[in-house]
N, C-alpha and C positions, 0 to 999 in steps of 0.2 A: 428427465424427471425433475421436476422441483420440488424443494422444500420450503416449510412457511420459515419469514424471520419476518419476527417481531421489530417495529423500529418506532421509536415516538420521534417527535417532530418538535423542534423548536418552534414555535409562531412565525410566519415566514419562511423556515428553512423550505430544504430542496430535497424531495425524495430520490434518493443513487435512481439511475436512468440503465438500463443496456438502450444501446444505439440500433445496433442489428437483432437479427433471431439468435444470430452465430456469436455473440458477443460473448467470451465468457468475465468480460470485467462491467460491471457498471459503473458510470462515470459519478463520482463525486465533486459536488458545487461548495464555491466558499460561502458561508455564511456571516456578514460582516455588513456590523454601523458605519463605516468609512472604510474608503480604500485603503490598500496595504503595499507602501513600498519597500521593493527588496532590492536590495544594492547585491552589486558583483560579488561572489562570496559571501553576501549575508545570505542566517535563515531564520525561518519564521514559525513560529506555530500557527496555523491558520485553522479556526473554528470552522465547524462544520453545522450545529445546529441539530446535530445527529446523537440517538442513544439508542443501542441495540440490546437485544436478549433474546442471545448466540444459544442454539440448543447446545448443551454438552455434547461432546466428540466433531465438535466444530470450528471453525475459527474462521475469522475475516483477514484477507492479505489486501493492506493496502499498497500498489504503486502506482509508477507515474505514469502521465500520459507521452505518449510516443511524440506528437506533435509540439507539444511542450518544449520537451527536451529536446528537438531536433533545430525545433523553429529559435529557442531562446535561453536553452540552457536551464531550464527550471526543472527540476526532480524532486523527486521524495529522495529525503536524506538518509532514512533509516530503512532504505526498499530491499526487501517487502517488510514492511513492519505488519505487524502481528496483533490483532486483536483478538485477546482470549474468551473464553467461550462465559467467563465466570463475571466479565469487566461490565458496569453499565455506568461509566461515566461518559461526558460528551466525546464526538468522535475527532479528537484534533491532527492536523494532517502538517507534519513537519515538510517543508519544501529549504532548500537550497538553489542561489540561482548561480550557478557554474558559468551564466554566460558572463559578456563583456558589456551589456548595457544595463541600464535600473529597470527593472520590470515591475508593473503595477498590478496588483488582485483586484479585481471589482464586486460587490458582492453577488453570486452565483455563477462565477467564473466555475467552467468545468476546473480543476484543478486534479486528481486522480482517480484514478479508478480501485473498485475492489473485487475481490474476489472473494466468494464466498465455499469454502471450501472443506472437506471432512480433514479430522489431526486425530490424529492415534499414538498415544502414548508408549511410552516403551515399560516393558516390565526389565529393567537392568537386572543382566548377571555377573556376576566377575566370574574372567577365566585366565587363567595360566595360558593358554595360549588360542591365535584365532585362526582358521585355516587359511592356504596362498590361493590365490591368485592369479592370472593370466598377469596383471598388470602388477601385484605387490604393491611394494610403495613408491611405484613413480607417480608423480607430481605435478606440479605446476609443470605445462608444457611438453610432458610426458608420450603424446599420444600426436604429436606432433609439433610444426616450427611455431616458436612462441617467441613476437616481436613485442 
């Protein structure tokens, strides 16, 4: 089933893409006057071109491309960062490049993908105490060897 989302377009920009039927990300393109270099370690805020209006009980997850990351070390910094359902500013997509070389953005580089996805609030209760567990509070590594 799909739902509508609203997206205006920069002049130029790149409408998010799914690649397959089975996609559940669509890919997000950079939107940029000149190329963008990222040094080892650097990161970037990279324009999109993009502004949405997210139905309420909604939210967009931006992360990165598998390929990306595999091929050159480039990731979303803040993954999955979170776009709220209430935000309609442009869509900027922080990247990190983890590899060992400079890597260059060109504009409409696929750069990550999103996911468009339901967020439900919590109604908070405080309580004096919360029920156990199979597991309690084991942890990091808990459920098995953690190298």
């Amino acid at each position: 089933m799909k739902q509508k989302l609203k997206i205006k377009l920069t002049d130029g920009a790149f409408l998010p893409e799914y690649k397959t039927s089975g996609s559940a990300g669509a890919d997000i393109c950079a939107f940029l006057s000149s190329d963008v270099l990222i040094k080892p370690m650097q990161r970037v805020l990279i324009k999109t071109g993009l502004f949405f209006e997210i139905p309420e009980g909604y939210e967009i997850q931006i992360r990165p491309r598998s390929g990306l990351a595999l091929k050159n070390g480039i990731t979303v910094l803040n993954s999955p960062g979170t776009i709220d359902s209430d935000y309609r500013g442009e869509l900027g997509i922080i990247l990190i490049n983890l590899g060992e070389n400079d890597f260059v953005v060109h504009n409409g580089d696929r750069i990550a993908q999103m996911v468009f996805a339901p967020a439900t609030q919590a109604d908070f209760e405080v309580a004096q105490n919360i029920c156990e567990s199979a597991r309690g509070c084991g942890g990091f590594g808990s459920t098995g060897i953690w190298k």
